[in-house]
VMD Tcl script that builds the backbone (N, CA, C; Angstrom):
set m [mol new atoms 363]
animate dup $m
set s [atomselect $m all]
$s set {name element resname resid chain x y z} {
  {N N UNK 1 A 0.691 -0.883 -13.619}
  {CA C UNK 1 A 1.447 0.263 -14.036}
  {C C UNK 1 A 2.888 0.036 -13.577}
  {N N UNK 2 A 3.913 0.240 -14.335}
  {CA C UNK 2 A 5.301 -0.412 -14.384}
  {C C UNK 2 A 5.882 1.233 -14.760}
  {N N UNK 3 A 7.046 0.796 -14.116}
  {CA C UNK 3 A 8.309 2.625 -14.593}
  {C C UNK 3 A 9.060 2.459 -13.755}
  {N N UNK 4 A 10.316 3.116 -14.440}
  {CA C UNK 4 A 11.483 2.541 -13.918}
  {C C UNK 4 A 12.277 4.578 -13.155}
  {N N UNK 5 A 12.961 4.620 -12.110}
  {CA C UNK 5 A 13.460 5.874 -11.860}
  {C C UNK 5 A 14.810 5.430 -11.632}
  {N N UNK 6 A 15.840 6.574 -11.715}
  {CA C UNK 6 A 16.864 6.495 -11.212}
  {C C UNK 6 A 17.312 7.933 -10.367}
  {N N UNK 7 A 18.529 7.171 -9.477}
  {CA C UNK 7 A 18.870 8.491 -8.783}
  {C C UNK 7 A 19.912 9.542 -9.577}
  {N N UNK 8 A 19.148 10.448 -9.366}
  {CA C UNK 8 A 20.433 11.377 -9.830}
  {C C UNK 8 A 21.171 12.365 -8.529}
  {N N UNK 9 A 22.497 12.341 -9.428}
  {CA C UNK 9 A 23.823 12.368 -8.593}
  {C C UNK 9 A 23.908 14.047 -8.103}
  {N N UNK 10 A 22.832 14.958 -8.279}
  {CA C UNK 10 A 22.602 15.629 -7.665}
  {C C UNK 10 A 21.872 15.604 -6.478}
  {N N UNK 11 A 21.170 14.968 -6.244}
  {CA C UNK 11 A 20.465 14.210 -5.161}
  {C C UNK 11 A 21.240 14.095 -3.510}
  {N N UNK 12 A 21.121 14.660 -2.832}
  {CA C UNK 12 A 22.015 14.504 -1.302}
  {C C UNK 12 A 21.546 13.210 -1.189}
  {N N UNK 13 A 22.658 12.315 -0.707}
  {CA C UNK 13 A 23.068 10.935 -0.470}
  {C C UNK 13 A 22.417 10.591 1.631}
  {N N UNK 14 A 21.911 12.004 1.987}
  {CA C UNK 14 A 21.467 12.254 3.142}
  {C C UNK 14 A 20.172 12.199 3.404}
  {N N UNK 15 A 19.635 12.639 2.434}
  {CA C UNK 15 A 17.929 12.807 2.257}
  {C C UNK 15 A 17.657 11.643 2.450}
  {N N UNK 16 A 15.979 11.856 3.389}
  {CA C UNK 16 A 15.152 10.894 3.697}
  {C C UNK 16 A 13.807 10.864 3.372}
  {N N UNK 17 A 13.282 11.394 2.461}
  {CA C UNK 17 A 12.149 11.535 1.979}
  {C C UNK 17 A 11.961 11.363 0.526}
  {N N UNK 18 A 13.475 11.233 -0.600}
  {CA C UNK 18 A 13.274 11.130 -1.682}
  {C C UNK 18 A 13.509 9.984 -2.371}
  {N N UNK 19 A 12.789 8.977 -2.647}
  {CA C UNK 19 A 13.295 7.458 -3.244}
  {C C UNK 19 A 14.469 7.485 -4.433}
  {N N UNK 20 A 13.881 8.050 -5.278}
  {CA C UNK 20 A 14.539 8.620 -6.658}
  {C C UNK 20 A 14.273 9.571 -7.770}
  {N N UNK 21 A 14.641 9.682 -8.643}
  {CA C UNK 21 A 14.572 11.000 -9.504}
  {C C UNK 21 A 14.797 10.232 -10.919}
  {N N UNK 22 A 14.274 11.192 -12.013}
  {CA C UNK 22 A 14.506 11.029 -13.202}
  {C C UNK 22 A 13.509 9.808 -13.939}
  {N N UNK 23 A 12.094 9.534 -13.196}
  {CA C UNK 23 A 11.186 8.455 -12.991}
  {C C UNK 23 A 10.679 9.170 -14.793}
  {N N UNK 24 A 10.484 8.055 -15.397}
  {CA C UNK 24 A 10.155 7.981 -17.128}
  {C C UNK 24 A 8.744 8.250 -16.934}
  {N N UNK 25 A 7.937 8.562 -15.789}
  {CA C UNK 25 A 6.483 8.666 -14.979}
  {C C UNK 25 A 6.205 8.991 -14.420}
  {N N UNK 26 A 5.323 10.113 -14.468}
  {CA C UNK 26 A 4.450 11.068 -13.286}
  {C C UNK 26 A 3.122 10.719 -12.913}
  {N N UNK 27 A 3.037 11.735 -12.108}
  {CA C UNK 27 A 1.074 11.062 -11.579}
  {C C UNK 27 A 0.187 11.856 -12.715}
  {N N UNK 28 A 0.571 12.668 -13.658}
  {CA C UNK 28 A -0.140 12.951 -14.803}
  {C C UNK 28 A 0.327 12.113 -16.067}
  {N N UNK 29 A 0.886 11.382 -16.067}
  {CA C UNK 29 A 1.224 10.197 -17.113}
  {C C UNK 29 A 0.481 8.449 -16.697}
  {N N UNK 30 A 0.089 8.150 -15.460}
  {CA C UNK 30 A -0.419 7.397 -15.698}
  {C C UNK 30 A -1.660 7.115 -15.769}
  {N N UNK 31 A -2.151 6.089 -16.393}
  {CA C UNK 31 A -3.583 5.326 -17.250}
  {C C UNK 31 A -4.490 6.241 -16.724}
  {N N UNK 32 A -5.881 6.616 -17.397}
  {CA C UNK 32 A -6.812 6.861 -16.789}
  {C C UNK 32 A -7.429 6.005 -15.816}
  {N N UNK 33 A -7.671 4.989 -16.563}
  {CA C UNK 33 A -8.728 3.591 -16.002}
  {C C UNK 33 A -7.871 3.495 -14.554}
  {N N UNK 34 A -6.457 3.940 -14.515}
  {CA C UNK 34 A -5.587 3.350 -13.037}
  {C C UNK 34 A -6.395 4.116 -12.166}
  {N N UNK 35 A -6.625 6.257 -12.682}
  {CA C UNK 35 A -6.105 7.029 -11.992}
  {C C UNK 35 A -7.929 6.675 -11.090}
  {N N UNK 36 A -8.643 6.369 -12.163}
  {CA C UNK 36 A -10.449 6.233 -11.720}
  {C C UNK 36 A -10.277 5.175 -10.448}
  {N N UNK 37 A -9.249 4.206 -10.548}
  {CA C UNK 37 A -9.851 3.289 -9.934}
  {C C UNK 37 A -9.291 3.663 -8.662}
  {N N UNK 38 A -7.706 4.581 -8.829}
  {CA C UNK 38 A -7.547 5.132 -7.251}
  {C C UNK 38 A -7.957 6.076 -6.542}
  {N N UNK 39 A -9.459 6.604 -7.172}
  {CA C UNK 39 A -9.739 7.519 -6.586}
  {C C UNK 39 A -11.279 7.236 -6.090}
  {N N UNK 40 A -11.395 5.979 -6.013}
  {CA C UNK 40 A -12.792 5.401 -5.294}
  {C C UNK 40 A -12.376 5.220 -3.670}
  {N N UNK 41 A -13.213 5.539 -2.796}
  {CA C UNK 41 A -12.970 5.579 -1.452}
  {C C UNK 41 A -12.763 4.039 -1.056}
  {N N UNK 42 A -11.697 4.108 -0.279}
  {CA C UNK 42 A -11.360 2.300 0.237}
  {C C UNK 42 A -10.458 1.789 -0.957}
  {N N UNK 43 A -10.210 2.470 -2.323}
  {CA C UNK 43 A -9.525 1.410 -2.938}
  {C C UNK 43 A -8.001 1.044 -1.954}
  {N N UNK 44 A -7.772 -0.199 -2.357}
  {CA C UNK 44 A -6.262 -0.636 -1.783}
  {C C UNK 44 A -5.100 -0.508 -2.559}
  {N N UNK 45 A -3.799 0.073 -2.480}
  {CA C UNK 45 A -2.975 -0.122 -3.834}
  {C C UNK 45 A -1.792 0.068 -2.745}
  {N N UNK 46 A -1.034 -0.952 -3.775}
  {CA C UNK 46 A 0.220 -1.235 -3.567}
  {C C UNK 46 A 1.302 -0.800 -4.413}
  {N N UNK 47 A 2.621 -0.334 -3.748}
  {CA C UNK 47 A 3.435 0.189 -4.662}
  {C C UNK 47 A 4.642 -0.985 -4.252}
  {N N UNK 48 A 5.667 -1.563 -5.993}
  {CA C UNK 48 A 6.074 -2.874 -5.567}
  {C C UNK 48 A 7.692 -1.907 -5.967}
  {N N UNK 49 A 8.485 -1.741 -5.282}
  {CA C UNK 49 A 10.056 -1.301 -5.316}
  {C C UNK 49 A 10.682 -2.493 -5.551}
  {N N UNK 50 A 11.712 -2.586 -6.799}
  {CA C UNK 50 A 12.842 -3.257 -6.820}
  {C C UNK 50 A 14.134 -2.829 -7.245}
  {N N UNK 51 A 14.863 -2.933 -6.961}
  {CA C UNK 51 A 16.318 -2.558 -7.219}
  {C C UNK 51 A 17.281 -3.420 -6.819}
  {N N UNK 52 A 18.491 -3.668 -7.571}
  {CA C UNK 52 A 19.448 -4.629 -7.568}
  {C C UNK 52 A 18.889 -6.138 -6.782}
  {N N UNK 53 A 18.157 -6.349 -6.549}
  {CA C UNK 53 A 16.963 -7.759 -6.392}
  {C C UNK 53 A 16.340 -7.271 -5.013}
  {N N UNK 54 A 16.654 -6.382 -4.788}
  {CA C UNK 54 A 16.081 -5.834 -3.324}
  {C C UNK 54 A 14.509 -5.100 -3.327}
  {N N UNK 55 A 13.534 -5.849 -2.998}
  {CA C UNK 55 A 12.208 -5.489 -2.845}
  {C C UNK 55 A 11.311 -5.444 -1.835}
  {N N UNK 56 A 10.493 -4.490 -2.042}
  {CA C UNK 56 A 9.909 -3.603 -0.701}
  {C C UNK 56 A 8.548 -3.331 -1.491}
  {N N UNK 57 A 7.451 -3.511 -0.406}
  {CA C UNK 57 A 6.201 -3.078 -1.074}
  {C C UNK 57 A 5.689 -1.848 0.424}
  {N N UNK 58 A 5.022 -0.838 -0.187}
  {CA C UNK 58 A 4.429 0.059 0.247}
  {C C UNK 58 A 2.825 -0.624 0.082}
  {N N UNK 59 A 1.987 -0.247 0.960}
  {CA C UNK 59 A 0.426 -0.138 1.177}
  {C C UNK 59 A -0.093 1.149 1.557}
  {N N UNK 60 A -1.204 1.228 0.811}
  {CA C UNK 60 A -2.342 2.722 0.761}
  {C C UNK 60 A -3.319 2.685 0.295}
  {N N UNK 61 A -3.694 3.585 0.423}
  {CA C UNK 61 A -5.055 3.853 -0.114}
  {C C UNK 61 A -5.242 4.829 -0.838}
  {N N UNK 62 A -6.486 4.926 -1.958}
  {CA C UNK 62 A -7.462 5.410 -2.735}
  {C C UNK 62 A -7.729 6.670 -2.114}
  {N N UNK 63 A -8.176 7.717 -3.155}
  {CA C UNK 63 A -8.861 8.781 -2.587}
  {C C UNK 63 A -9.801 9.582 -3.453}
  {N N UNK 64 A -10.872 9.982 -3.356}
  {CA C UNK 64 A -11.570 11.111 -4.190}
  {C C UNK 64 A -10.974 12.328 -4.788}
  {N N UNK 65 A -10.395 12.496 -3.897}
  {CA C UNK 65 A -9.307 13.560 -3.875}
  {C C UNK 65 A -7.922 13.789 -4.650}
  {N N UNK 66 A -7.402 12.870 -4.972}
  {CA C UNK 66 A -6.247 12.467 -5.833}
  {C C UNK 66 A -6.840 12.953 -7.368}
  {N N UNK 67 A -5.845 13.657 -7.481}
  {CA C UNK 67 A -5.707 14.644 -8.943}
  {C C UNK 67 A -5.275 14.047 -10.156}
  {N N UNK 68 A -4.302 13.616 -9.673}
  {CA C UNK 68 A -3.130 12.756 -10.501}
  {C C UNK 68 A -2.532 13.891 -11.412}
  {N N UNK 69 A -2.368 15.057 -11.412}
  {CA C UNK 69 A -2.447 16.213 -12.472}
  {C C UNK 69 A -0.446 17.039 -12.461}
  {N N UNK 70 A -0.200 16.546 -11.494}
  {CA C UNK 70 A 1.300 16.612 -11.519}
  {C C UNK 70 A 2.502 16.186 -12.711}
  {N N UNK 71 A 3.311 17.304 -13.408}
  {CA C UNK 71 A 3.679 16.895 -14.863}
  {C C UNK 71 A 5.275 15.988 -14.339}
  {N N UNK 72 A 5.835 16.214 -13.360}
  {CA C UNK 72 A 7.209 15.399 -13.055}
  {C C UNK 72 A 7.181 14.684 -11.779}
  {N N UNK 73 A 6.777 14.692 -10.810}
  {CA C UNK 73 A 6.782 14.218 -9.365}
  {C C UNK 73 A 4.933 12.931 -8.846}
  {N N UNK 74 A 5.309 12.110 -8.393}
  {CA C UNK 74 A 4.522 11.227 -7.737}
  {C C UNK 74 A 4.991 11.184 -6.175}
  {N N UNK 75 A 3.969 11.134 -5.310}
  {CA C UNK 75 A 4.462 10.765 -4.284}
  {C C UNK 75 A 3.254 10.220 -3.631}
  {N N UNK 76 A 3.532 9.504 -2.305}
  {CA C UNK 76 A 2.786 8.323 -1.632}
  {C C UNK 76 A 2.738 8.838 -0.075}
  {N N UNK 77 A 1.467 9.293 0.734}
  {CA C UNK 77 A 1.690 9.779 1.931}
  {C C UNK 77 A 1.087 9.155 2.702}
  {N N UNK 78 A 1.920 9.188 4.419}
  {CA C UNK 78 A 1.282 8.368 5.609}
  {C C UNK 78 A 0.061 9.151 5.894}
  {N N UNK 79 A 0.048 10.696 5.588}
  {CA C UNK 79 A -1.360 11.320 6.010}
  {C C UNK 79 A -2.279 11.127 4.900}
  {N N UNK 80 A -3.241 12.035 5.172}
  {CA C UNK 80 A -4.577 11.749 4.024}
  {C C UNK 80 A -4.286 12.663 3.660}
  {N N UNK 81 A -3.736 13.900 3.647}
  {CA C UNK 81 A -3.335 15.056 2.580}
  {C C UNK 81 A -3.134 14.356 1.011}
  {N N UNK 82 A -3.795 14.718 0.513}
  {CA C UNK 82 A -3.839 14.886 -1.272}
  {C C UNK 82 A -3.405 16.275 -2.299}
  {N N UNK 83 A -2.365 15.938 -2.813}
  {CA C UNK 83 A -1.913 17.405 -3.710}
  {C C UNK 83 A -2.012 16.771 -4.566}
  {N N UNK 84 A -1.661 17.383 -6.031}
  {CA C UNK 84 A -1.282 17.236 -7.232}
  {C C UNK 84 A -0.257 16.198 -7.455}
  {N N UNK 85 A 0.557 15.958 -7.243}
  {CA C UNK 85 A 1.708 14.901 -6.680}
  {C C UNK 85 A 1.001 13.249 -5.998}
  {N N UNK 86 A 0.356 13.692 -5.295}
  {CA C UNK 86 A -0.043 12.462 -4.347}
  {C C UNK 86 A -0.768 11.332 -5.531}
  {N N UNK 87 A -0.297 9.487 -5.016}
  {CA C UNK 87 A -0.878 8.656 -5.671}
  {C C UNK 87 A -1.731 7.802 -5.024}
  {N N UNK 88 A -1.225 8.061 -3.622}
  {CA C UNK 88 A -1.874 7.123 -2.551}
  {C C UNK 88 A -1.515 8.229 -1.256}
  {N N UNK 89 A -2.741 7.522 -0.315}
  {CA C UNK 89 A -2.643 8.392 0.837}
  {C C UNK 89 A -2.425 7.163 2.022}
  {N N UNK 90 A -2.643 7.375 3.150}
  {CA C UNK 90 A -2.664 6.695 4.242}
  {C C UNK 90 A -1.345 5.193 4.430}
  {N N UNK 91 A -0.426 5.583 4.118}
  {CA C UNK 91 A 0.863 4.470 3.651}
  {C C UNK 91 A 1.295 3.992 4.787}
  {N N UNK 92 A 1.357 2.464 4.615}
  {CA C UNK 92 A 2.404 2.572 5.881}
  {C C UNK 92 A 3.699 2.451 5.919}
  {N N UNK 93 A 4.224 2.672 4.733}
  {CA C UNK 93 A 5.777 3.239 5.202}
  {C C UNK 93 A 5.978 4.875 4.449}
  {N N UNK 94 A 7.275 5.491 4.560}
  {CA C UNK 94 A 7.507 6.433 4.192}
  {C C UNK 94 A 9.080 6.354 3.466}
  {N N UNK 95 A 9.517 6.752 2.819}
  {CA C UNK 95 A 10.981 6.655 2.094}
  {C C UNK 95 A 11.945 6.544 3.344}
  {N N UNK 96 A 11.724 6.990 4.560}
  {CA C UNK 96 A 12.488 6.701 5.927}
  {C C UNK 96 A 12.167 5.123 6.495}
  {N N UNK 97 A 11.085 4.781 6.304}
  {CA C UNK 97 A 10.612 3.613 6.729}
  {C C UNK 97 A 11.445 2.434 5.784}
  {N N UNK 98 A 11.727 2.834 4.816}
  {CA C UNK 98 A 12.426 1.507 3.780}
  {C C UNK 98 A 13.176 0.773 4.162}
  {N N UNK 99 A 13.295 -0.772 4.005}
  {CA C UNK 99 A 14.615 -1.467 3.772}
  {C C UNK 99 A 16.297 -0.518 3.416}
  {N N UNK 100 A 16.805 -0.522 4.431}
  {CA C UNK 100 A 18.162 0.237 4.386}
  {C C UNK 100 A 19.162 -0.268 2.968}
  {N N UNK 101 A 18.991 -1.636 2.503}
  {CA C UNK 101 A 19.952 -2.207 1.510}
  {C C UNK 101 A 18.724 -1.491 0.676}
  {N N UNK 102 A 17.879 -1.316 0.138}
  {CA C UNK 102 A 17.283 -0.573 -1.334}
  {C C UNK 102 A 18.098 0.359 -1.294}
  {N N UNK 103 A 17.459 1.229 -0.170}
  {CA C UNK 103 A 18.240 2.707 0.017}
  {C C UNK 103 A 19.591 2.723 -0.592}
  {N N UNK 104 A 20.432 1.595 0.219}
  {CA C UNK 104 A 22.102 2.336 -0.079}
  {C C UNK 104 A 22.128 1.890 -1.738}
  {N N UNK 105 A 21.362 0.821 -2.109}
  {CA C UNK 105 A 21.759 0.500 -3.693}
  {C C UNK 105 A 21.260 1.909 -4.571}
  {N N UNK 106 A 20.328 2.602 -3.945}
  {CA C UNK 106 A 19.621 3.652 -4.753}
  {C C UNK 106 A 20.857 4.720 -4.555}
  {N N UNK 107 A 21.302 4.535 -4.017}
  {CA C UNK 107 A 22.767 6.077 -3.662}
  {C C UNK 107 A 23.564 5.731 -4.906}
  {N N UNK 108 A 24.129 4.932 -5.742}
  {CA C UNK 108 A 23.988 4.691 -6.853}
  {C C UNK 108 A 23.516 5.606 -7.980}
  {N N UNK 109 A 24.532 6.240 -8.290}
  {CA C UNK 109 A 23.475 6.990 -10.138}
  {C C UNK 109 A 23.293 5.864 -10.956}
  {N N UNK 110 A 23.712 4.594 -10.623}
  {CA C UNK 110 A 23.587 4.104 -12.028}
  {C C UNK 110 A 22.093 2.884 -11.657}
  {N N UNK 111 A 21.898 2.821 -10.378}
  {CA C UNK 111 A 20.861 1.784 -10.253}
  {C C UNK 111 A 19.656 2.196 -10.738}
  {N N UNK 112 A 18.814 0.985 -11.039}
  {CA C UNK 112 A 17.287 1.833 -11.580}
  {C C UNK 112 A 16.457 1.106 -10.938}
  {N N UNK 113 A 15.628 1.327 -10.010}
  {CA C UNK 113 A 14.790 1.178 -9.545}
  {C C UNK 113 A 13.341 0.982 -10.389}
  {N N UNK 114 A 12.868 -0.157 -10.305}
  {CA C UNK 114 A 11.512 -0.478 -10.925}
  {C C UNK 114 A 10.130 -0.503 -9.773}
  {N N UNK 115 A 9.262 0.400 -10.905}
  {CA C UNK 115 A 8.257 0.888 -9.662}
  {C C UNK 115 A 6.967 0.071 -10.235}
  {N N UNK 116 A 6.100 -0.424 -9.503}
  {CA C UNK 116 A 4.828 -1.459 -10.088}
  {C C UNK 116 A 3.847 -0.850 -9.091}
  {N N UNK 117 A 3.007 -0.295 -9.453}
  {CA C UNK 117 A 1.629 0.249 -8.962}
  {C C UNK 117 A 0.653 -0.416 -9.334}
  {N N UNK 118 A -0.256 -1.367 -7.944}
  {CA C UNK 118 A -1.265 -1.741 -8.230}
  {C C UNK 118 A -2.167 -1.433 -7.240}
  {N N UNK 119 A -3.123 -1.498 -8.192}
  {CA C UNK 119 A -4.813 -0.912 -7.284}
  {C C UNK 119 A -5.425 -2.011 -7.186}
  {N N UNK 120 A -6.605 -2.357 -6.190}
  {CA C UNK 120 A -7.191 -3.220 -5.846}
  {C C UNK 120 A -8.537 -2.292 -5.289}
  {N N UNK 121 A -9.999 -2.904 -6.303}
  {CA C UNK 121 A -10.561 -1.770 -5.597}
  {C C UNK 121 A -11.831 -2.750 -5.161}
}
mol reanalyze $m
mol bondsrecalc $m
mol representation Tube
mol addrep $m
């Protein structure tokens, strides 16, 4: 699963919890077959960040619990909390945890960040 976000310039250049905005993909837009396979207990999935050649992978996990039912927002958490939003739980990084050069390229309205979600189950 591939999608590209960008930041928008409403966005505080301060925030630490928001990667980017304006993502062509929500957690109710992607695949079924993805959403089944991240919601088997133990699956592994990786989320692959690139921007201006700068890349960062996130690790998580699968959940029963994952909805995928969210119409604009995805997000990836260090706890096991699951909402509507959530794609993965148990992460080990957090949008604070990132490579600092993604970050400042993402302060940028014009960069686009490419997002690659893979499951491993």
């Amino acid at each position: 699963m591939t999608f590209e976000v960008t930041r928008d310039s409403k966005l505080s250049k301060r925030g630490n919890c928001v990667i980017g905005v304006s993502a062509n993909k929500a957690a109710n837009d992607l695949d079924f077959g993805f959403k089944e396979a991240c919601r088997r207990e133990g699956a592994r999935i990786m989320v692959r960040l690139e921007a201006e050649g700068i890349i960062e992978t996130i690790h998580g996990l699968g959940s029963c619990g994952l909805s995928f039912s969210h119409p604009k927002e995805i997000v990836g958490r260090k706890s096991m909390y699951a909402s509507d939003r959530t794609i993965m739980v148990s992460c080990d990084k957090a949008a604070f945890d990132l490579d600092r050069q993604l970050i400042s390229a993402m302060k940028s309205s014009n960069t686009k960040l490419n997002v690659q979600i893979i499951v491993d189950v």
